[in-house]
Each structure stands twice: as structure tokens, then as C-alpha cells.
N, C-alpha and C positions, 0 to 999 in steps of 0.2 A: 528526405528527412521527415516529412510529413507524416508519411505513412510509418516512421517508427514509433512512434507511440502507440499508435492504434496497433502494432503487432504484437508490443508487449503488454499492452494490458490483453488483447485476446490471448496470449501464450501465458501472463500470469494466471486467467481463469482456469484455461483448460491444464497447468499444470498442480493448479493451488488442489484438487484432489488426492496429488499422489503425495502433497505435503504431511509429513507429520505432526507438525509443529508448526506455530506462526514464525518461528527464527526460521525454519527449513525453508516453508512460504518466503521469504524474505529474501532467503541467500538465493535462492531458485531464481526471484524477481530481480535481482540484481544480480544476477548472472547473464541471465535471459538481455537486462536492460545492455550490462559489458557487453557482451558477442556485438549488439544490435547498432552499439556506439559505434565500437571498432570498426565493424563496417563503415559508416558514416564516413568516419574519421579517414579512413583509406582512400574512398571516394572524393572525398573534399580537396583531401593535403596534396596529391599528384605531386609524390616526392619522388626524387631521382635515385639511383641507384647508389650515390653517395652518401644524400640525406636518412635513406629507409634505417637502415641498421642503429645510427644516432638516437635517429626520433624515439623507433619504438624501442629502445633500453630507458630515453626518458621519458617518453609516454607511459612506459609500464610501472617507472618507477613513480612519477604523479600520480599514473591512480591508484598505487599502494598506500599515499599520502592522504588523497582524497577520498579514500574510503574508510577510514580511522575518523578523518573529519565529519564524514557522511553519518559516523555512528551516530554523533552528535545529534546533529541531527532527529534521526531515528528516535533516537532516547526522549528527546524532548517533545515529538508526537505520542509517542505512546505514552509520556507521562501525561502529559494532556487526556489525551484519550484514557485513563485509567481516573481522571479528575474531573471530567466533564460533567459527572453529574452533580456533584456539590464542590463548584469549584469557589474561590474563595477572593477573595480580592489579593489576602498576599502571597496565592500558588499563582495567581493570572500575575503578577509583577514580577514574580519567580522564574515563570515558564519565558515572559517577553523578555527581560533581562539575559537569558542563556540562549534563547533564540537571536538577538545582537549579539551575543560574543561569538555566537556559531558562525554568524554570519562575518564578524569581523576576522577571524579565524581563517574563513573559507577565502575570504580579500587577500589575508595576507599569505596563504599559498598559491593562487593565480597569480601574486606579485613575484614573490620568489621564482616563480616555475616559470614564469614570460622570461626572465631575465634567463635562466638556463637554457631556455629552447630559443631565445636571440642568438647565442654561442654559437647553436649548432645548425641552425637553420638564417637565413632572410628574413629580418623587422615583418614584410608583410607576412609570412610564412605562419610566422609564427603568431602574429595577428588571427591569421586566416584560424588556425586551433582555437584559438582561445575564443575566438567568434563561434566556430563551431559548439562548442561546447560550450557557452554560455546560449548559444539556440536550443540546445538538447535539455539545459535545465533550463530554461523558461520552458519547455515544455513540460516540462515533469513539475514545475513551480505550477505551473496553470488546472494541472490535473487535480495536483494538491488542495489548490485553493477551491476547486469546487469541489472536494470531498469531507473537507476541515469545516464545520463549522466555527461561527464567529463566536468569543469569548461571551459568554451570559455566566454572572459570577453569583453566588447566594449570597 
């Protein structure tokens, strides 16, 4: 898992050329990041021949959720990033307020989505995903935080 970040930021470089557009750049990069998950995630979960076919119709249906949520997200860096240089005291209260509701948003689909994949899998099983995947984003939280500088308001 370590070495998934470091694949996808080298594979976002060398593919952000053939990008057209910073959305292209973006879906590319989280395409790139999906494959790299999945992997992961296969690796991790050592699911049986009963649990596979379950998991991944609800796994795929999470990240159909979590990527709507993701836009969020998204939306509220690049607002940043488009305010950053004359940012204001009440766009920085604006942007930290929607960044708590992204974040509460995001809580309460891992809530939902733990209780669904309890269904179908084993408490630890389904532990063990959501483990995973809250590893994958603190890595991606970590990259973030050292590319985002820190709020300076005019």
C-alpha cells in the first residue's frame, strides 16, 4: 500500500501531458488512483468465492457514492485555489464550513456503507475495508496537506 501513492502521483505526471483539460487531468487521476485502490482492496480483503461477487456489486456501488461525495471535495480545493490570493475572512469561513459538511457527509456514507457490507461480509471483514480505505485516504489526506497551503486571509 505504500507504494500506491508514489505510483499514482508518478502515473499522474507522466500522464497529465496527454491531458486536455484540468477535469481530463483529474478524471485520468482518479482513474489512475480507482485501478490502484482496487488492487489494494483485493489484496487486503482475501475474500472467498462466496463473499467476491457480494462485496464487489457493493463496493462498486460505494464508490459510485463516494465519488459524487469526492466532487465535494474537489469543488472546494479548487474554490480555494481560485481565492487564494485575495482571500477574505468571509470566503475562508465559507470554504471551512463546506469543508465540515464534506467531511460530515463523507462520515455519514462510511456509516451507511459499514452497516451494508456487515450484511454481507464478517464485522471484522468489513472492518478490515473500511480500514483499508480510510489508509488509502490518509494518504491522499497527507499529500493534500503538503500541497494546500495554510489559510492567509486579506
Amino acid at each position: 500500500m505504500k507504494s500506491l501513492l508514489s505510483f499514482v502521483i508518478i502515473t499522474i505526471l507522466s500522464v497529465s501531458a496527454y491531458a486536455q483539460s484540468d477535469n481530463d487531468y483529474l478524471e485520468i487521476a482518479r482513474d489512475v488512483l480507482n485501478t490502484e485502490k482496487k488492487a489494494v482492496i483485493v489484496e487486503v480483503m482475501q475474500l472467498t468465492d462466496t463473499e467476491s461477487r457480494p462485496f464487489w456489486d457493493l463496493y462498486n456501488e460505494y464508490q459510485g457514492k463516494l465519488y459524487l461525495v469526492q466532487n465535494k471535495r474537489i469543488a472546494i480545493i479548487l474554490d480555494y485555489s481560485e481565492n487564494y490570493e485575495n482571500l477574505t475572512d468571509e470566503k475562508a469561513d465559507q470554504l471551512w464550513l463546506a469543508s465540515m459538511a464534506f467531511n460530515k457527509e463523507l462520515l455519514k456514507l462510511k456509516s451507511q456503507y459499514y452497516k451494508k457490507f456487515k450484511k454481507i461480509l464478517p464485522a471484522g471483514k468489513a472492518a478490515r475495508f473500511f480500514q483499508a480505505e480510510n489508509k488509502i485516504e490518509t494518504m491522499i489526506n497527507a499529500n493534500l496537506a503538503l500541497e494546500i497551503p495554510l489559510i492567509e486571509t486579506k
